[in-house]
C-alpha positions as CSV (number, residue, x, y, z in Angstrom):
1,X,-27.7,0.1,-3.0
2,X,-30.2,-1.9,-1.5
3,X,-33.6,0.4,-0.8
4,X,-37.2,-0.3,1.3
5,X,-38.6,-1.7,-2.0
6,X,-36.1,-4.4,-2.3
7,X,-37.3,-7.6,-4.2
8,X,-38.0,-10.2,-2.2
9,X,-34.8,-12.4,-3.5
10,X,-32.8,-9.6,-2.6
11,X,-34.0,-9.2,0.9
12,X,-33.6,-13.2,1.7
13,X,-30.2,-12.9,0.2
14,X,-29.7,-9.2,2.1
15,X,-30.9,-11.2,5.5
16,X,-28.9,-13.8,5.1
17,X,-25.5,-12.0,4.8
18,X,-26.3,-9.3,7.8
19,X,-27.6,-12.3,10.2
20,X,-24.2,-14.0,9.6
21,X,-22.3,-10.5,11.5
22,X,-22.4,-9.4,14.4
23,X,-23.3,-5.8,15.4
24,X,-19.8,-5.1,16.1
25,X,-18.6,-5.5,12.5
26,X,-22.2,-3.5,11.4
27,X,-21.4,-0.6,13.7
28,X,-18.1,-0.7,12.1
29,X,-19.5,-0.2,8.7
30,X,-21.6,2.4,9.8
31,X,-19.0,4.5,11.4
32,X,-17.2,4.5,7.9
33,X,-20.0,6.0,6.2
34,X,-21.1,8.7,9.0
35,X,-24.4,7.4,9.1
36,X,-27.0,9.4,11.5
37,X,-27.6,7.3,14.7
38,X,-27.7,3.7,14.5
39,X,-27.5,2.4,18.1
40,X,-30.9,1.6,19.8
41,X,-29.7,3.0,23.6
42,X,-30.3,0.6,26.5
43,X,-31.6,-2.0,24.4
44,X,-30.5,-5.7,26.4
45,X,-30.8,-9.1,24.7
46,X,-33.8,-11.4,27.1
47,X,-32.5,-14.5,24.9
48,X,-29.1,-14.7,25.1
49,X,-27.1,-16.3,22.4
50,X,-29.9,-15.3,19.5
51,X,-30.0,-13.0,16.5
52,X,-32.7,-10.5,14.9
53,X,-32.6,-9.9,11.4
54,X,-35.1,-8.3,9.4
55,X,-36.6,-5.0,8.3
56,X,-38.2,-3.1,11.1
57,X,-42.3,-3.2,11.5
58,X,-42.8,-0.5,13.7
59,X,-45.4,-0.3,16.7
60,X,-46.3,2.6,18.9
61,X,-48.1,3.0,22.2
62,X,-49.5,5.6,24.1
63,X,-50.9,6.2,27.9
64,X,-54.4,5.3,28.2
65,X,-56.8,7.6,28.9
66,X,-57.4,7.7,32.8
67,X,-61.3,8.3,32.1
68,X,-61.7,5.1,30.1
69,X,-63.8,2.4,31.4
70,X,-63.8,-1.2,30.6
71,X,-61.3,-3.6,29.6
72,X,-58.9,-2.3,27.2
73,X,-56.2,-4.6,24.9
74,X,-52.5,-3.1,24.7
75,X,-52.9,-3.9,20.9
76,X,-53.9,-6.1,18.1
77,X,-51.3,-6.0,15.7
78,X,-49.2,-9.4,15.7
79,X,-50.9,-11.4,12.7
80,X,-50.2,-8.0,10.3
81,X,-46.6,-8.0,10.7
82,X,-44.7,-9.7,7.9
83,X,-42.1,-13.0,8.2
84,X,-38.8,-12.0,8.2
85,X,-39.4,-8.7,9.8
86,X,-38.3,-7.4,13.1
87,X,-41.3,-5.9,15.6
88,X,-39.9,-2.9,17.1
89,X,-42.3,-1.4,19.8
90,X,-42.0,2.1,21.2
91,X,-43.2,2.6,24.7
92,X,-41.1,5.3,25.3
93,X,-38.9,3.1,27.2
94,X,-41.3,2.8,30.0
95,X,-40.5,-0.1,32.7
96,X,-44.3,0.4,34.3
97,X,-45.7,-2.0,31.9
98,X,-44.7,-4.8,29.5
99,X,-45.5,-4.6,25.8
100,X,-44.4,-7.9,24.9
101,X,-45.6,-11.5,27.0
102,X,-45.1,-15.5,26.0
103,X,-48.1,-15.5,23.8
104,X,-46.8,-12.4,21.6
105,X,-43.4,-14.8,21.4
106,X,-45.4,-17.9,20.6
107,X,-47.5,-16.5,17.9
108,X,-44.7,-14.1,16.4
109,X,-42.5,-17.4,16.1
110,X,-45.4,-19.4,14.4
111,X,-45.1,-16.7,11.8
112,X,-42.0,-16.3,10.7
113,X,-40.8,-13.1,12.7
114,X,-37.5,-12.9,12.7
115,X,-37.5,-11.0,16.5
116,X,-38.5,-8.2,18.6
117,X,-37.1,-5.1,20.0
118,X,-38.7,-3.3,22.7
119,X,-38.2,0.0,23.9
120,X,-40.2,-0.4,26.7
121,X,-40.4,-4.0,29.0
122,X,-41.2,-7.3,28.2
123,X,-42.2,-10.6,30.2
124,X,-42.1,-14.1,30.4
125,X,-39.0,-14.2,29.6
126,X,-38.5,-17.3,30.3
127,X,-40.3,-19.0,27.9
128,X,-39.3,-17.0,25.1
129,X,-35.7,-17.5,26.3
130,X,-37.2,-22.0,26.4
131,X,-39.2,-21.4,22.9
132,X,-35.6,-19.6,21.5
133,X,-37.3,-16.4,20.2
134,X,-35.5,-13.0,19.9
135,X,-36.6,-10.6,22.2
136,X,-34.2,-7.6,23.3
137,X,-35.6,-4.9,25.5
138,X,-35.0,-1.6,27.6
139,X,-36.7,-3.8,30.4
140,X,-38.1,-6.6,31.9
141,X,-41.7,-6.1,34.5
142,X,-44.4,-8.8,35.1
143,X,-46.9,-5.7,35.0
144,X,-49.5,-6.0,32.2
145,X,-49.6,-2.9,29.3
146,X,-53.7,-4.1,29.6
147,X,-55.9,-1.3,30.7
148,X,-52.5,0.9,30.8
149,X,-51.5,1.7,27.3
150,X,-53.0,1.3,24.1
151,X,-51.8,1.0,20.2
152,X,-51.1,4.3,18.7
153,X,-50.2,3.5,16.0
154,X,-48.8,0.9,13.6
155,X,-46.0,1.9,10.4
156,X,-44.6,5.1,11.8
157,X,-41.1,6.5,12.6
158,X,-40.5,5.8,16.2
159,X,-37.6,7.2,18.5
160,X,-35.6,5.3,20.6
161,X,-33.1,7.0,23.0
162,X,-32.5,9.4,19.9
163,X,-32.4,6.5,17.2
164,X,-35.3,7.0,14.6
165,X,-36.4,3.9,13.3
166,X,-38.3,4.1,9.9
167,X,-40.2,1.2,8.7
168,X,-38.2,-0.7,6.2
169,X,-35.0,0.1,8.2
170,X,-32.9,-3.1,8.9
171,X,-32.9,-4.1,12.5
172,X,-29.8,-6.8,14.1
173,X,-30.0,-7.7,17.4
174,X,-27.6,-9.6,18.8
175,X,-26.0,-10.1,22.5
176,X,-24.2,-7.1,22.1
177,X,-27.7,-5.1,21.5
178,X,-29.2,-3.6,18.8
179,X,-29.3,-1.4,16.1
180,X,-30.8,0.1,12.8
181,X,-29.5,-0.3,9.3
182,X,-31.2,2.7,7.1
183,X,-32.8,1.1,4.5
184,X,-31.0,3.1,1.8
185,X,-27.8,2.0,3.5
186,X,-28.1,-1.5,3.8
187,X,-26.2,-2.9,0.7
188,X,-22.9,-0.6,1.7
189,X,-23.4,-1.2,5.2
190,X,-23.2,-5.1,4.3
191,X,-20.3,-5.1,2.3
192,X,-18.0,-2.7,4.8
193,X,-19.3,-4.8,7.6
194,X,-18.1,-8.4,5.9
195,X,-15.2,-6.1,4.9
196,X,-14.4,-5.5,8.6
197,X,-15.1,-8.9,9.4
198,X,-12.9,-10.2,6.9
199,X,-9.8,-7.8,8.2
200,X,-10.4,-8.9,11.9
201,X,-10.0,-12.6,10.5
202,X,-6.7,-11.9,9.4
203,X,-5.4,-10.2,12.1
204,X,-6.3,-12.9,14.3
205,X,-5.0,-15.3,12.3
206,X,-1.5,-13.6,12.2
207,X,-1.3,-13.3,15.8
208,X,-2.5,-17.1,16.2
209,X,0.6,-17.8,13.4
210,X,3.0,-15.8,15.5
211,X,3.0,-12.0,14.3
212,X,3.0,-9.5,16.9
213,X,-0.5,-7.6,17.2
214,X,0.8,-4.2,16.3
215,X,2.2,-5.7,12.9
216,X,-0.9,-7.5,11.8
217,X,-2.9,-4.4,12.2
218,X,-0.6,-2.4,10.5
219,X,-0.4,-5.2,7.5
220,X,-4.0,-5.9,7.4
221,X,-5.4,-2.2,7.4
222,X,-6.9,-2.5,10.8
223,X,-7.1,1.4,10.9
224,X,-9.9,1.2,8.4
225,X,-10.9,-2.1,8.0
226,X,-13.7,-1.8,5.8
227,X,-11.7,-1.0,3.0
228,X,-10.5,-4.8,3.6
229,X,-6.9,-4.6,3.7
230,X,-4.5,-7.2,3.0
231,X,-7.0,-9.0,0.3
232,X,-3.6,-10.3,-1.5
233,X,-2.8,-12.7,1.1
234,X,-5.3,-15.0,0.6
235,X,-7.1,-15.7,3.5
């Protein structure tokens, strides 16, 4: 069972294998086990084609007060958050304001992040989509967060759409969308989820050979494919 306090071998070796499925597969695995919530609702990929893999590093904003006066940052937070991880931002799925622009994408690439998830907007998209960074989001706006919301808070369960994200909590992104891995979860979710992969495989390499569809899901377990049926056969 893999946990938050994973050593970092482990975590390379535990990004590597998740980043190679897709969400599908993940969800999959996740269903098997009755695991709480894992789908982050509403969630849309803004770089199509790319993956986010890493343990979640959680960021939380809040309104800013109307009686504030001056210029006020969204946040200062980027050059804290570990490579490998996935920035998930909670704006409360706001579309008023971004929380994400090209410079977050530029320096959050130059680091080593892995992605970003916002529940909230983003912008400049297009360059992120040019500079091939991972950024998924409820929604896109050209409206700045500056002098609109501020940081609450960094390393803190955040909700979204009924999804509670803790830090440490594996997030994958992919065009399908997003969800959360719980951290205590993550080495069982992994080997369902290449488990499920593995089945589909078959079964589509059955049909391709000539087997009806019905029979190679009934050979190959497809019912519940995470117990990888059909290992005798080879493939």
């Amino acid at each position: 069972m893999t946990t938050a306090t994973t050593p970092a071998d482990d975590t390379g070796e535990l990004r590597r294998r998740l980043a190679r499925l897709d969400t599908a597969a993940l969800s999959d695995a996740l269903d098997s086990l009755h695991a709480p919530p894992s789908v982050l609702p509403g969630i849309r990929p803004r770089t199509p084609g790319s993956v986010a893999c890493g343990p979640a590093f959680t960021v939380r904003y809040r309104p800013l007060d109307h009686d504030s006066r001056g210029f006020r940052n969204a946040a200062d937070y980027i050059d804290e958050v570990p490579a490998g991880s996935v920035v998930v931002v909670d704006n409360g799925g706001s579309t008023t304001c971004t929380n994400w622009g090209s410079l977050l994408s530029t320096v959050a690439r130059h680091r080593g992040v892995s992605g970003t998830v916002v529940h909230g907007s983003v912008r400049d998209v297009t360059e992120s989509r040019a500079a091939g960074y991972p950024l998924f989001s409820t929604g896109v706006t050209m409206v700045s967060g500056k002098n609109r919301v501020v940081l609450d808070r960094t390393g803190a369960s955040v909700d979204v759409g009924g999804t509670t994200i803790d830090p440490g909590d594996w997030i994958v992104a992919d065009d399908n969308g997003a969800l959360r891995v719980p951290a205590a979860l993550a080495g069982e979710v992994l080997r369902r989820a290449e488990a499920v992969d593995r089945t589909e495989a078959r079964i589509r390499a059955a049909v391709l050979d000539g087997s009806r569809l019905d029979a190679a899901r009934a050979r190959f377990g497809y019912a519940r494919p995470w117990e990888d049926g059909g290992h005798d056969d080879g493939r």
